[in-house]
C-alpha positions as protocol buffer text, in pm:
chain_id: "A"
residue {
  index: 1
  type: UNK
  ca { x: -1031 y: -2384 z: 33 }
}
residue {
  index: 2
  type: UNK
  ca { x: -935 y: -2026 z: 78 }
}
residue {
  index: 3
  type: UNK
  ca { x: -597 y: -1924 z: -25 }
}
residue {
  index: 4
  type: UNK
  ca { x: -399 y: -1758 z: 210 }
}
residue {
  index: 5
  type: UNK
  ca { x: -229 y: -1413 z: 198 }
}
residue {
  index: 6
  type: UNK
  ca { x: -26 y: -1194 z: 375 }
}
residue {
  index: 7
  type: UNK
  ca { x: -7 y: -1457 z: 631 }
}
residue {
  index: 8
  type: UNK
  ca { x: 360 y: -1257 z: 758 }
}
residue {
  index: 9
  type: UNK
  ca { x: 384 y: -877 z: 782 }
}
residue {
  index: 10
  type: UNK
  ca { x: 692 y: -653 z: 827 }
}
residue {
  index: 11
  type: UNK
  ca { x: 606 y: -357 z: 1052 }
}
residue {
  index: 12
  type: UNK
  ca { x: 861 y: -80 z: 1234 }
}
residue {
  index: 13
  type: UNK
  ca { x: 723 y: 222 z: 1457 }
}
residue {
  index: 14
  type: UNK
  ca { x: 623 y: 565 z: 1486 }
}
residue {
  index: 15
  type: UNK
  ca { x: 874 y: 714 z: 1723 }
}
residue {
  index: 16
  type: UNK
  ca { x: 1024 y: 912 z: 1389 }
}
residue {
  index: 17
  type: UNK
  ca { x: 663 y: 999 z: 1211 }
}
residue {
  index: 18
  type: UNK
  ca { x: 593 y: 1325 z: 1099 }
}
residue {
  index: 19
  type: UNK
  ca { x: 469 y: 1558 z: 767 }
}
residue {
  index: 20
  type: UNK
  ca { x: 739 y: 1812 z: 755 }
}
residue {
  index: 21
  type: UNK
  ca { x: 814 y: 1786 z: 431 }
}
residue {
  index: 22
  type: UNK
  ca { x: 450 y: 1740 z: 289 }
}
residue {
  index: 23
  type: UNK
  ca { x: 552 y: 1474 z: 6 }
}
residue {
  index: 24
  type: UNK
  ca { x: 163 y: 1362 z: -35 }
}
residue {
  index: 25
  type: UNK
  ca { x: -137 y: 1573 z: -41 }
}
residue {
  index: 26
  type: UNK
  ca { x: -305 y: 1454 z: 280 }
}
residue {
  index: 27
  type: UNK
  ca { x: 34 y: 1593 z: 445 }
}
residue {
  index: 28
  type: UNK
  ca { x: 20 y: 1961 z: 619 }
}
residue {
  index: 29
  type: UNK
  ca { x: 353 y: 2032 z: 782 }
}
residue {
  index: 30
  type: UNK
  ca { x: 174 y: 2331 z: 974 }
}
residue {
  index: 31
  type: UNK
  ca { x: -54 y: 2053 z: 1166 }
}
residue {
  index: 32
  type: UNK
  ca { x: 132 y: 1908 z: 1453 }
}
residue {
  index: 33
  type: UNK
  ca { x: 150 y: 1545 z: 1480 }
}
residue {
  index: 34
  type: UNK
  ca { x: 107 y: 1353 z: 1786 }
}
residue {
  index: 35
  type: UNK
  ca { x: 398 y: 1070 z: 1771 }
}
residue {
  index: 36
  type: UNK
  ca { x: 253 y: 883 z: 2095 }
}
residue {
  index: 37
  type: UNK
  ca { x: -108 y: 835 z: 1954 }
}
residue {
  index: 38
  type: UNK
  ca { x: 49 y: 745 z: 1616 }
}
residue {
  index: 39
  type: UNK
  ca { x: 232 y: 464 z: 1789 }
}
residue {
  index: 40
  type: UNK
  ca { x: -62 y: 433 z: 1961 }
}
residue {
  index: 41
  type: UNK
  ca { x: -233 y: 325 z: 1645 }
}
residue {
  index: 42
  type: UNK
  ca { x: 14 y: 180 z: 1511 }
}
residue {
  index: 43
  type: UNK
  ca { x: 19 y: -92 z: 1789 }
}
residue {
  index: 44
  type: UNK
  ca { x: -355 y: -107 z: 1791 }
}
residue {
  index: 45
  type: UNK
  ca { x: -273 y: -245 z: 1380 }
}
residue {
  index: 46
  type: UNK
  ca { x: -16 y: -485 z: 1522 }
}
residue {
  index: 47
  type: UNK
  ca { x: -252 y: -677 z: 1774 }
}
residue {
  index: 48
  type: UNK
  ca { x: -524 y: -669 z: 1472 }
}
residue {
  index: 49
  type: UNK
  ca { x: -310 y: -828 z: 1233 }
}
residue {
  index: 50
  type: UNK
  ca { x: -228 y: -1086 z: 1521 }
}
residue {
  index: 51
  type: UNK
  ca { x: -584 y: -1105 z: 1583 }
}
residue {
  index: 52
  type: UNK
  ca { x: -658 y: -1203 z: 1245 }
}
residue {
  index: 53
  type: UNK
  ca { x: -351 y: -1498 z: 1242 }
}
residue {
  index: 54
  type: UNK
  ca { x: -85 y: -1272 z: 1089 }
}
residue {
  index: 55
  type: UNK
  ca { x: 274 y: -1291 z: 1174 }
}
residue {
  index: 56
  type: UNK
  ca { x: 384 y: -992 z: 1253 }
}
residue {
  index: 57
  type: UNK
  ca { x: 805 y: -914 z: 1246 }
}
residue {
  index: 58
  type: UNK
  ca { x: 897 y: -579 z: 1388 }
}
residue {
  index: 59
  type: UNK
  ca { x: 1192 y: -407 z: 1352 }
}
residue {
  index: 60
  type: UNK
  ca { x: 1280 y: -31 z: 1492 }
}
residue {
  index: 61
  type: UNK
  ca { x: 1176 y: 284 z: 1285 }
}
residue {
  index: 62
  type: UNK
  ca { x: 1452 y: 423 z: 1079 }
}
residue {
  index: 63
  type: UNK
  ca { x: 1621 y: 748 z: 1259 }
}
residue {
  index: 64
  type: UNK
  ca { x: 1498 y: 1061 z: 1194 }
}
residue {
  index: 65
  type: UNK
  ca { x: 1304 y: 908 z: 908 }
}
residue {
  index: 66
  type: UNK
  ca { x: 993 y: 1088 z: 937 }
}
residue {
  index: 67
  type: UNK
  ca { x: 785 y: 838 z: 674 }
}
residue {
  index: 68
  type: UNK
  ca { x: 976 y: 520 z: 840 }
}
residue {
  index: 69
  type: UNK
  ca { x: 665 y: 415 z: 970 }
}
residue {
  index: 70
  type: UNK
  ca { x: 518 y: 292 z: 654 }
}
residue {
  index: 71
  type: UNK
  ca { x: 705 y: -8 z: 580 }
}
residue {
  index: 72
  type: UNK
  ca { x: 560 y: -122 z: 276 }
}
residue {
  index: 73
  type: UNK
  ca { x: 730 y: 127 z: 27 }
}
residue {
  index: 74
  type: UNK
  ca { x: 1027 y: 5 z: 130 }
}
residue {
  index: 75
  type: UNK
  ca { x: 1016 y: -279 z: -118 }
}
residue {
  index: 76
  type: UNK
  ca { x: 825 y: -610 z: -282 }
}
residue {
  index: 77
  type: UNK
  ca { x: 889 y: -860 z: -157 }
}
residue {
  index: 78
  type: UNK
  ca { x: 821 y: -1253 z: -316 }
}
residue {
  index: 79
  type: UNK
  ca { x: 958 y: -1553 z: -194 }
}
residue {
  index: 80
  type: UNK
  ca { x: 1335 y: -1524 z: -109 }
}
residue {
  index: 81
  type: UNK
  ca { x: 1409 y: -1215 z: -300 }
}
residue {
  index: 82
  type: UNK
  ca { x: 1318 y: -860 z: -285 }
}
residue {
  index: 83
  type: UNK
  ca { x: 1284 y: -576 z: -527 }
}
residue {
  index: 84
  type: UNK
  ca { x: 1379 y: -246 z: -314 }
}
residue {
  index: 85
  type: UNK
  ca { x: 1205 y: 75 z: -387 }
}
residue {
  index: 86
  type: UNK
  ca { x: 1359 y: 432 z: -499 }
}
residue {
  index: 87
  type: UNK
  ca { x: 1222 y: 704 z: -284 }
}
residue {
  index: 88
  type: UNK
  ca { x: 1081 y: 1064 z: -272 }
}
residue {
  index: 89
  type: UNK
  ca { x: 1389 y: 1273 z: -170 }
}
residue {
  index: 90
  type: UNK
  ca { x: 1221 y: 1259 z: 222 }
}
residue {
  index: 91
  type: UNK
  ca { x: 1223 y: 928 z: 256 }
}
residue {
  index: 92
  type: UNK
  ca { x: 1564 y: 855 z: 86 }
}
residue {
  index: 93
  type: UNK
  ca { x: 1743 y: 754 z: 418 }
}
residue {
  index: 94
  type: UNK
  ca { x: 1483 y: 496 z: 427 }
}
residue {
  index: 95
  type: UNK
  ca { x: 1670 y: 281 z: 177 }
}
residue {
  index: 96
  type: UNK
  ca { x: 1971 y: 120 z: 290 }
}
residue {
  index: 97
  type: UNK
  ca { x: 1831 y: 44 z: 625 }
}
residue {
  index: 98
  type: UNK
  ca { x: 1510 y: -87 z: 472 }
}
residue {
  index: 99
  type: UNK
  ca { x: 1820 y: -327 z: 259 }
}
residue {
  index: 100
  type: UNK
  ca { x: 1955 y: -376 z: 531 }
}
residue {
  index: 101
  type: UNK
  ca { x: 1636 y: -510 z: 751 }
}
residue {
  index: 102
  type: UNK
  ca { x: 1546 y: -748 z: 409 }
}
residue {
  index: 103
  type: UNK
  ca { x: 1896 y: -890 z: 407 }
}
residue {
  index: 104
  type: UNK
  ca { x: 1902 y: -983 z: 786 }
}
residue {
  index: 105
  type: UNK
  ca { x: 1555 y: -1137 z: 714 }
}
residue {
  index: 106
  type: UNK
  ca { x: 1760 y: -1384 z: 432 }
}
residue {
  index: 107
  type: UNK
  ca { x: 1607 y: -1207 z: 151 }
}
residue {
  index: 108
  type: UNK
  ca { x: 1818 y: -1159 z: -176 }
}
residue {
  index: 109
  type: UNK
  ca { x: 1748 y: -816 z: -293 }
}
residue {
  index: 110
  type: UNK
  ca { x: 1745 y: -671 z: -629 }
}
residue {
  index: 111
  type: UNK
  ca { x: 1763 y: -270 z: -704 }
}
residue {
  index: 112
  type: UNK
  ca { x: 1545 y: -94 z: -1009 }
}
residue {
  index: 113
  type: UNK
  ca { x: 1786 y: 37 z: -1276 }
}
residue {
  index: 114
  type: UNK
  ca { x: 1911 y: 376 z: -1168 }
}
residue {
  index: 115
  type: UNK
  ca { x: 1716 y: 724 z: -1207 }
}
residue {
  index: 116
  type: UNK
  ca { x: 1386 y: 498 z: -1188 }
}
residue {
  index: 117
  type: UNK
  ca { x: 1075 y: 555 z: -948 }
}
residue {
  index: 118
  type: UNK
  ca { x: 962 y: 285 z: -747 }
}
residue {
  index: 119
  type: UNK
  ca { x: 738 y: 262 z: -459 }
}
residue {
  index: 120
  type: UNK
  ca { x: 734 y: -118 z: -343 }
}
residue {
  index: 121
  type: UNK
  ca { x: 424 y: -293 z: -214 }
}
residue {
  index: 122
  type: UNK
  ca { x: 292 y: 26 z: -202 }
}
residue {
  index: 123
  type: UNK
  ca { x: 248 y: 57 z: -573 }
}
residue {
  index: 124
  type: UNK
  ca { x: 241 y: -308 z: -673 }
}
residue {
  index: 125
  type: UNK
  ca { x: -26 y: -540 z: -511 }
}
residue {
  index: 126
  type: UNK
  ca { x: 17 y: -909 z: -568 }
}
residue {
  index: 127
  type: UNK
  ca { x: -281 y: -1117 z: -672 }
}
residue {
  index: 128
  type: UNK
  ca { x: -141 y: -1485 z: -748 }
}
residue {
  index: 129
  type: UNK
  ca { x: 69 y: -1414 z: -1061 }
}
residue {
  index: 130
  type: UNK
  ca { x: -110 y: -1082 z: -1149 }
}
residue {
  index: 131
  type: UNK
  ca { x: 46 y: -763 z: -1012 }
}
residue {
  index: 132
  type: UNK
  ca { x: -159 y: -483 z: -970 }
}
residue {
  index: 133
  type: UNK
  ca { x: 98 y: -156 z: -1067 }
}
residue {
  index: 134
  type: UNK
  ca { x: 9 y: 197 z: -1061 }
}
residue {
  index: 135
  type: UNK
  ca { x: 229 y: 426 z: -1267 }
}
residue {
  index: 136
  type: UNK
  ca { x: 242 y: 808 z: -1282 }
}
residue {
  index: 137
  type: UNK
  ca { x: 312 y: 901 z: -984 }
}
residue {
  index: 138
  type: UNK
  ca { x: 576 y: 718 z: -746 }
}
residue {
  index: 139
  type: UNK
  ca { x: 621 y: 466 z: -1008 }
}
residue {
  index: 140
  type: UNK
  ca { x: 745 y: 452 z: -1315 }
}
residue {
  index: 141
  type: UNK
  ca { x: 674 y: 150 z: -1601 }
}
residue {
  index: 142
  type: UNK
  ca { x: 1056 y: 42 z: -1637 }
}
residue {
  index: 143
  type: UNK
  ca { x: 1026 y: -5 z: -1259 }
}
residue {
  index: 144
  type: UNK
  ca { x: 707 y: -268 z: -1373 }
}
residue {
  index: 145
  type: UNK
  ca { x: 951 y: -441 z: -1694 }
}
residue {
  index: 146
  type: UNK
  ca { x: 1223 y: -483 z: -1365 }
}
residue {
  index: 147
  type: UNK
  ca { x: 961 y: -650 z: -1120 }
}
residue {
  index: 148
  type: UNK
  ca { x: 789 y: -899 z: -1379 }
}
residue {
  index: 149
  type: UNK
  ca { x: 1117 y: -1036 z: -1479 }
}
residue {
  index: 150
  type: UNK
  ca { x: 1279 y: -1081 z: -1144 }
}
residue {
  index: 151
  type: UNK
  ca { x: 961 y: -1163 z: -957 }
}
residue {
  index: 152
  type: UNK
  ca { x: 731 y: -1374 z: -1235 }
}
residue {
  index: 153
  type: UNK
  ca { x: 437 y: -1155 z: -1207 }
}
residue {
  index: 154
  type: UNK
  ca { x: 199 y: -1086 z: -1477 }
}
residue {
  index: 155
  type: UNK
  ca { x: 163 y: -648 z: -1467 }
}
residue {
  index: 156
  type: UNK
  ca { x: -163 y: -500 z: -1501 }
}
residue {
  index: 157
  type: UNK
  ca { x: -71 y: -137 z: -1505 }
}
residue {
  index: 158
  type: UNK
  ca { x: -276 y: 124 z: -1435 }
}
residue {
  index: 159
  type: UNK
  ca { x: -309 y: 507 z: -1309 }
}
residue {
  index: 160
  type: UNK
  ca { x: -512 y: 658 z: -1098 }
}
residue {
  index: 161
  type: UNK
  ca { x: -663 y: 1084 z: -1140 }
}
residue {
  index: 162
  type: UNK
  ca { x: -406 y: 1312 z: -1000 }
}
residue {
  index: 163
  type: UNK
  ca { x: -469 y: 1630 z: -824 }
}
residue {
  index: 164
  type: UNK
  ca { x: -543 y: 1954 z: -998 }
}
residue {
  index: 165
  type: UNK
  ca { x: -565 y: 2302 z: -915 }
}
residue {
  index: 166
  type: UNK
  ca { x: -886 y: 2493 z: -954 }
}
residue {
  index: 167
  type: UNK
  ca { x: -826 y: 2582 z: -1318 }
}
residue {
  index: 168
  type: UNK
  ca { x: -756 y: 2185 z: -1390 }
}
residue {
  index: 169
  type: UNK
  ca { x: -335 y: 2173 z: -1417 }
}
residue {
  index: 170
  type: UNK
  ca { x: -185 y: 1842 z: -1275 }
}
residue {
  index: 171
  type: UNK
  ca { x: -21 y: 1964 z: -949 }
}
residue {
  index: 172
  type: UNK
  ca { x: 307 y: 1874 z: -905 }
}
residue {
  index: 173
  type: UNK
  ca { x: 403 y: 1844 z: -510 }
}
residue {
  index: 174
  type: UNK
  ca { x: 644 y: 2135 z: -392 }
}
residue {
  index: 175
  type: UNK
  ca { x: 854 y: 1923 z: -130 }
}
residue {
  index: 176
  type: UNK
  ca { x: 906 y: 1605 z: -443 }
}
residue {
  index: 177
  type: UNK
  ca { x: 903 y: 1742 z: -717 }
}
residue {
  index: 178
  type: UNK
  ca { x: 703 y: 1488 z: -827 }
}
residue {
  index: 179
  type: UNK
  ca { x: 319 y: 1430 z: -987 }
}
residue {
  index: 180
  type: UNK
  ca { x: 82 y: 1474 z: -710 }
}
residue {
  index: 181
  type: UNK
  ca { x: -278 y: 1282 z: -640 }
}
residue {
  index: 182
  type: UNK
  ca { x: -498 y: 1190 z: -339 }
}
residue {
  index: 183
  type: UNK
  ca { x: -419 y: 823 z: -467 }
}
residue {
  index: 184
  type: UNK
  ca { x: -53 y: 829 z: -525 }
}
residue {
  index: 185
  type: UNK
  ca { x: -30 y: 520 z: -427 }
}
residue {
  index: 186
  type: UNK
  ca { x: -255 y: 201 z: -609 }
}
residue {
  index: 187
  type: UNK
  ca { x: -284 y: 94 z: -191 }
}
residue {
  index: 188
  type: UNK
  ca { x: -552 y: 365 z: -158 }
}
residue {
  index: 189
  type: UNK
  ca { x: -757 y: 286 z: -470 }
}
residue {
  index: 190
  type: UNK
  ca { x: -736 y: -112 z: -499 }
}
residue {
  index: 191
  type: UNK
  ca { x: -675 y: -392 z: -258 }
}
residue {
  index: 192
  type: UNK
  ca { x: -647 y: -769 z: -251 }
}
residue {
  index: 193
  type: UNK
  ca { x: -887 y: -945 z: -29 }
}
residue {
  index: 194
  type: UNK
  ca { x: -862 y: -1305 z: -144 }
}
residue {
  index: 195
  type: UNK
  ca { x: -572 y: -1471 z: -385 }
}
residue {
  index: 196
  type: UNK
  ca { x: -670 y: -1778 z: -640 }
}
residue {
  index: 197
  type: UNK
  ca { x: -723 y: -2134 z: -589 }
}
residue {
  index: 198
  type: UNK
  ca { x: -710 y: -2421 z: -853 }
}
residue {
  index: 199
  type: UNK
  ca { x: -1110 y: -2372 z: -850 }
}
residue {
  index: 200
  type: UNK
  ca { x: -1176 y: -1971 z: -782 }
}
residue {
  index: 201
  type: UNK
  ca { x: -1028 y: -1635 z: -916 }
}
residue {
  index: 202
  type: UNK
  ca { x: -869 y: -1431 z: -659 }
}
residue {
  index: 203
  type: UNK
  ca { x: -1099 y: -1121 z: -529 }
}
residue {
  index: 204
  type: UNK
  ca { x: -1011 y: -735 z: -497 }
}
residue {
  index: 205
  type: UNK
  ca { x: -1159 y: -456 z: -419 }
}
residue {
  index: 206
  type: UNK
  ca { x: -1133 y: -108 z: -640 }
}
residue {
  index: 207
  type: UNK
  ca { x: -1243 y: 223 z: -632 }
}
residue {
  index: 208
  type: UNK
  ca { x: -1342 y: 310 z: -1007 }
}
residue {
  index: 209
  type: UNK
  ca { x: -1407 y: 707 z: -980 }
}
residue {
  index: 210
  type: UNK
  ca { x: -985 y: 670 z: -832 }
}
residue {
  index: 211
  type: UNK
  ca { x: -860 y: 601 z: -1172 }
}
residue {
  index: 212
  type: UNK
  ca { x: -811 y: 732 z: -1480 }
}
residue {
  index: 213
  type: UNK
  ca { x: -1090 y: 664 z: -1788 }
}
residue {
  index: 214
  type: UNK
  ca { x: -835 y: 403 z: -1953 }
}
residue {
  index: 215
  type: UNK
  ca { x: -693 y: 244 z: -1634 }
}
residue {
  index: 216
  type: UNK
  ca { x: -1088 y: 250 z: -1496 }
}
residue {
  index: 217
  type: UNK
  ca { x: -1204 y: 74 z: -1823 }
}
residue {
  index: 218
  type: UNK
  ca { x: -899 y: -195 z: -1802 }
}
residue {
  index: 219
  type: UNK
  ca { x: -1011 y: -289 z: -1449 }
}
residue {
  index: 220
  type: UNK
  ca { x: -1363 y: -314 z: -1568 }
}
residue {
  index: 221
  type: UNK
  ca { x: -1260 y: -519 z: -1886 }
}
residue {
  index: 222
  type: UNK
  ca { x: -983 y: -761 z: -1683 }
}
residue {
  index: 223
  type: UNK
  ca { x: -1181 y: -1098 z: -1606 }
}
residue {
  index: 224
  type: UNK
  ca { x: -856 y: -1279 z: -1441 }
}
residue {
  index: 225
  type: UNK
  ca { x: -1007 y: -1129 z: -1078 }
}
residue {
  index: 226
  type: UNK
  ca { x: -1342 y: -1106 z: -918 }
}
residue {
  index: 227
  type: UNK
  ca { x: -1382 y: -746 z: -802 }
}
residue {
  index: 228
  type: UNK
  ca { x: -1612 y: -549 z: -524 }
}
residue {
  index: 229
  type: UNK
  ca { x: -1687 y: -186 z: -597 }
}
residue {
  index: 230
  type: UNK
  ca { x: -1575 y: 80 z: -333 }
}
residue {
  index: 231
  type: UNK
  ca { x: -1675 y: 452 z: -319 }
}
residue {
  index: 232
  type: UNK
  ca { x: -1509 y: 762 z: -387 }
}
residue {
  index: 233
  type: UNK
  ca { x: -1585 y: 868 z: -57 }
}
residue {
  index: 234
  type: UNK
  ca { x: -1476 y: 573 z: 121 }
}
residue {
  index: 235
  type: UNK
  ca { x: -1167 y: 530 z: -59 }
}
residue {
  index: 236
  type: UNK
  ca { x: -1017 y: 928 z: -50 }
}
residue {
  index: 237
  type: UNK
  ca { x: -1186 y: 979 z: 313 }
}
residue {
  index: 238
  type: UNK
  ca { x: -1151 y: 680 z: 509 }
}
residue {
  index: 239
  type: UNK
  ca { x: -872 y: 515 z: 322 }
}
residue {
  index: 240
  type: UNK
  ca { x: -1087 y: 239 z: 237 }
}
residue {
  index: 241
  type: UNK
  ca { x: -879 y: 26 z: 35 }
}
residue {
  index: 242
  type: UNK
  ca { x: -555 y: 81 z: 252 }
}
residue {
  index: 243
  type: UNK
  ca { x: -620 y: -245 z: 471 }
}
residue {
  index: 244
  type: UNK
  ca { x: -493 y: -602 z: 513 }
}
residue {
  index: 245
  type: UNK
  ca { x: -655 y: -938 z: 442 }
}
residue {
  index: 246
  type: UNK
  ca { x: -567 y: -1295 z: 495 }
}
residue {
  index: 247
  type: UNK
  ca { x: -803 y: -1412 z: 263 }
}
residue {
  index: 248
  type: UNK
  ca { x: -1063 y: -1426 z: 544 }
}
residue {
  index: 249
  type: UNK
  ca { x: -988 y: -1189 z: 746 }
}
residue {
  index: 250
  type: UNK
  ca { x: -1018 y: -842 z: 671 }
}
residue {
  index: 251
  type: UNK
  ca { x: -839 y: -553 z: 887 }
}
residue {
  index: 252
  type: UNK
  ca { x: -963 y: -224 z: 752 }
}
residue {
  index: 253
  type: UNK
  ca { x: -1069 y: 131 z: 806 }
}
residue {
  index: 254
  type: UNK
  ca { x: -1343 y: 180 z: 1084 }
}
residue {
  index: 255
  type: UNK
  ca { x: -1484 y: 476 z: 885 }
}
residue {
  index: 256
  type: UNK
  ca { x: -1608 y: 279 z: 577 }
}
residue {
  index: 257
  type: UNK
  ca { x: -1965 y: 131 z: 705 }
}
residue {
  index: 258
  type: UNK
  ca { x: -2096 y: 40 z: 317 }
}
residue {
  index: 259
  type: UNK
  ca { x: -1762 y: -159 z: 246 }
}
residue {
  index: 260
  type: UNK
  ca { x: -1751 y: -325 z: 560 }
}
residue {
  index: 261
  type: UNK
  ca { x: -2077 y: -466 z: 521 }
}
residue {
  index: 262
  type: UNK
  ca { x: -2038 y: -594 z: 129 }
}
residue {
  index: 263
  type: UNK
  ca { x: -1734 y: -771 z: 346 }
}
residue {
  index: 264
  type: UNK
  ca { x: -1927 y: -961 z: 556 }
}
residue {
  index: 265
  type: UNK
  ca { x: -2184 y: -1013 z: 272 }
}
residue {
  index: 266
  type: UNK
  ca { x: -1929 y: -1214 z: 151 }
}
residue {
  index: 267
  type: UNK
  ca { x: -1808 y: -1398 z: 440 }
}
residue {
  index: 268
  type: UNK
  ca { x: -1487 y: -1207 z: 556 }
}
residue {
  index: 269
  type: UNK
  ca { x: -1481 y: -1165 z: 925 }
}
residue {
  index: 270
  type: UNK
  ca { x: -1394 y: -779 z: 968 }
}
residue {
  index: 271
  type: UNK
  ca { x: -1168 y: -587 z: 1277 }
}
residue {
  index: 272
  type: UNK
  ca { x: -1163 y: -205 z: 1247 }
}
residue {
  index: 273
  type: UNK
  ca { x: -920 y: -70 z: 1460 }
}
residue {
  index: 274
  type: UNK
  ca { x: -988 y: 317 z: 1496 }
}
residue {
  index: 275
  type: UNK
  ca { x: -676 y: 506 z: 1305 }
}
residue {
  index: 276
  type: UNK
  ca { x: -680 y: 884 z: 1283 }
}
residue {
  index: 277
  type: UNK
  ca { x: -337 y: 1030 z: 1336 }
}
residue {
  index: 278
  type: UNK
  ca { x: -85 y: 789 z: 1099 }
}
residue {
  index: 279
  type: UNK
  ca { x: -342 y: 897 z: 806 }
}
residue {
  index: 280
  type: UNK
  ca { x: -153 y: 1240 z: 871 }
}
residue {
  index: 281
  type: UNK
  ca { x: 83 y: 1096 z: 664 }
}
residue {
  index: 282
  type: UNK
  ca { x: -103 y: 986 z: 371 }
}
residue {
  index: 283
  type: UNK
  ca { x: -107 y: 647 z: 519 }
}
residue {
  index: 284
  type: UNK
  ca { x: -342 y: 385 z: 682 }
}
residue {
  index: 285
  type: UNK
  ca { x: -335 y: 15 z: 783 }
}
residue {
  index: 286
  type: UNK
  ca { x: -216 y: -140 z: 436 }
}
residue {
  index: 287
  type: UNK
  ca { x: 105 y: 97 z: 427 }
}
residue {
  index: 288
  type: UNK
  ca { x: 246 y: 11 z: 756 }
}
residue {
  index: 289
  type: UNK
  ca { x: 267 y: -348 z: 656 }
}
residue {
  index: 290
  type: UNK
  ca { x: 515 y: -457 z: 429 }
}
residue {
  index: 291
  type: UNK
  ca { x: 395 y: -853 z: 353 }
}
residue {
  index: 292
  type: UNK
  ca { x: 696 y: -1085 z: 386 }
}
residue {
  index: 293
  type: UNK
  ca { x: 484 y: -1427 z: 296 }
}
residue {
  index: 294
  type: UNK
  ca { x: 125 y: -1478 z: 90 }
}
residue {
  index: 295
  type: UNK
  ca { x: 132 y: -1844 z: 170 }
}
């Protein structure tokens, strides 16, 4: 029997969304962004989720939040409790309503110590009692020592290749201040499609060439998971790995044809709603989601 996940989702809206301050690479702050087809979009993810059995809470976007939309750096969440993240300076007046919206939802929350970097689901994928971390970028490993204790997850870290300039410096983004890479994120270079049962490993999916020679050889090493194989160019163009699955269902990117199909080699049934202007944010399905329940 398959093993359930993300079987309740925590989304908000788009009526704030925009790339002023370009905290992410795929941001340009001299594109305009189109707020109605964003929410557009972002509704379009909402009835696919339901579609696919997920229970889907919505709350309003944070005001004048312009990354509000993407609910799941605002923390992790496990059971009854809730680790809340520490945000680029942009997104800071995320943070106390994001507490706020966990504690009306009954959730006990828990803060990283001070000064730390953490960026929530967005950063830390759950896989039964593994917990998928990246590090580098909008998290830091303290942030990982904080999770596993209150949370009881095992933490496989690992860091994905950060953007360089021409002559091969590590760029560090203008507007943060802080590391920069086209996977800042582990959302966009790793994903959990199935969790375990008493009888099978859970299943994710990776994007090797998106990590670092260590982290890449780590993932290839680690037998506690089955894994599928995703391109480079599926992962950094069509945001590949940024999707949602219940463990048979499978809400993804519409622009990743050789992924989709190793899906469906494998049983998952597959929707593929058609997203375009929330990825002007450095986001996709998977980051407007912030899961609530695996079970």
């Amino acid at each position: 029997m398959t093993a359930k996940i993300n079987t309740a989702v925590l989304m908000s809206g788009a009526a704030f969304f925009d790339d002023n301050q370009a905290i992410n690479p795929f941001m340009d702050s001299k594109v305009a962004v189109d707020r109605e087809k964003a929410q557009a979009e972002h509704d379009l993810i909402r009835d696919s989720l339901k579609q696919a059995g997920v229970e889907v809470a919505t709350v309003p976007p944070p005001a004048d939040c312009q990354d509000g939309v993407y609910t799941a750096n605002w923390a992790l969440v496990r059971g009854d409790k809730a680790v809340m993240s520490t945000l680029p300076n942009a997104r800071k007046g995320e943070e106390p309503y994001a507490e706020q919206v966990l504690k009306d939802l009954g959730k006990t929350v828990y803060k990283v110590p001070d000064g730390v970097h953490f960026s929530g689901q967005g950063d830390a994928l759950p896989c039964g009692n593994y917990l998928f971390c990246g590090t580098g970028y909008r998290t830091e490993k303290p942030a990982h020592d904080f999770v596993a204790d209150t949370l009881g997850y095992e933490v496989i870290a690992l860091q994905t290749i950060p953007k360089k300039t021409w002559y091969g410096r590590r760029v560090i983004n203008k507007d943060s201040g802080w590391p920069d890479s086209f996977f800042y994120d582990i959302d966009l270079a790793l994903a959990v499609l199935r969790g375990p049962t008493d009888t099978e490993k859970g299943l994710i999916a990776w994007c090797p060439d998106a990590f670092l020679p260590e982290s890449r050889k780590r993932l290839h090493a680690f037998d506690g998971v089955d894994k599928i194989e995703v391109s480079f160019k599926e992962a950094k163009e069509a945001f590949a790995c940024n999707l949602v699955s219940t463990g048979e269902t499978v809400v993804m990117s519409t622009r990743a044809p050789k992924f989709k199909a190793d899906l469906e080699q494998r049983g998952f049934q597959v929707i593929t709603p058609e997203i375009s202007e929330l990825a002007k944010g450095g986001g996709y399905i998977r980051c407007t989601t912030l899961t609530l329940s695996n079970s």
